[in-house]
C-alpha positions, 0 to 999 in steps of 0.5 A, a space after each residue: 398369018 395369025 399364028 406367024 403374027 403371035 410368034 414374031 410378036 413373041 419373040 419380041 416381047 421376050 427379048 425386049 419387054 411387054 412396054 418396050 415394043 409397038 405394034 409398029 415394031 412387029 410389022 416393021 420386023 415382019 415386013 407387013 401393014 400395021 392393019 394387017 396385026 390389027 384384023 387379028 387382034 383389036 389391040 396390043 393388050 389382046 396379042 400380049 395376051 395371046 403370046 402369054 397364053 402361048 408361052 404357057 400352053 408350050 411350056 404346059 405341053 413341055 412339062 406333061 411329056 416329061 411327066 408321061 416318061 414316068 421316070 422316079 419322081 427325083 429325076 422328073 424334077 431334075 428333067 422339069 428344071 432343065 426344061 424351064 431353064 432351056 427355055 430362059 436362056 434368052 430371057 434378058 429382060 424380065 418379061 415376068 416382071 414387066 407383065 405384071 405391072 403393064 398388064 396386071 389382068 392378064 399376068 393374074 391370069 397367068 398366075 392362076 393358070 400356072 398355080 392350076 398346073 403346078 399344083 396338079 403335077 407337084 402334087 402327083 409328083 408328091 404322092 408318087 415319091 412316098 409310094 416309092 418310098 423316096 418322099 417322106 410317108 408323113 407328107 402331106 401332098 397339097 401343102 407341100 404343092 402349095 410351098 413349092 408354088 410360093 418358093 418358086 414364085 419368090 426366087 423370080 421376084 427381083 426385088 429379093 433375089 436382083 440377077 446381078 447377086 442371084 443368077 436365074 439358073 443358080 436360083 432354080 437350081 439352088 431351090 430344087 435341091 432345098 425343096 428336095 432335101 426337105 422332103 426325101 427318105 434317107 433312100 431317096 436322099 440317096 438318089 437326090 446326091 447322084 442327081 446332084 453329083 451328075 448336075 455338078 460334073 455336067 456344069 
């Protein structure tokens, strides 16, 4: 019951807002007593959090199945982007938005987690491109990691980038070439350029 609790809930919460639905709205929508919600989670702040958690760990187990493909590192980003945009498509109200400022322990929490994850697989990612030859030997794999969190942070504040002028897919899209571009041998920008013409004949 647990399990089904936490992906109804989920659900909710992504298509609506964190604020927006009760606990009365998930028992309402899974035919059950709010008590019911309440033996598994003491209170709403403990199953946003759970759903969060949730959300995170299956986009994690998302991103490490595209990575042990070992396909060239170019391609690995291209795979991680669809991936992450599959997984928005629904994704009307801002959730990202709306946990930070509902819940701010558990959205710096989440922060931190993602900062953890992104850093492991950029930075692998990194290294992998120059002994390929299709980064940039120069590069230094930490604070390129480091740029590439911060970016992709900064095109989900709305404030900057508001969806009605920046769409999420163009953002996302637009971001990962630019991150690319910065970074490739001219072999690599060979690469880049079949990536990007694929991406515009499948649009």
């Amino acid at each position: 019951m647990k399990n089904k609790i936490i992906q109804k809930a989920t659900d909710l919460f992504l298509k609506l807002g964190f604020k927006s639905v009760t606990m009365d709205d998930i028992a309402n929508e899974m035919a059950i007593s709010k008590k019911t919600i309440y033996t598994h989670f003491k209170n709403k702040t403990a199953l946003v959090k759970e759903c969060t958690f949730c959300v995170m760990d299956s986009i994690t187990t998302g991103i490490d199945e595209i990575c042990s493909l070992d396909q060239n590192p170019i391609e690995e980003l291209f795979e991680i982007k669809k991936f992450i945009l599959r997984r928005l498509e629904d994704d009307q109200s801002s959730p990202q938005y709306q946990l930070q400022k509902y819940y701010p322990e558990i959205s710096q929490k989440l922060h931190q987690s993602q900062f953890e994850k992104m850093m492991d697989c950029t930075r692998k990612n990194v290294k992998k491109g120059i002994e390929q030859g299709l980064y940039r030997r120069n590069l230094d794999p930490d604070f390129v990691a480091r740029l590439y969190f911060l970016g992709i942070h900064g095109i989900k504040d709305q404030s900057l980038f508001p969806k009605s002028k920046f769409p999420v897919k163009f953002v996302t899209e637009e971001y990962l070439e630019y991150h690319l571009r910065g970074i490739v041998t001219a072999e690599g920008f060979l690469t880049l350029k079949k990536f990007i013409k694929e991406h515009h004949t499948n649009d």
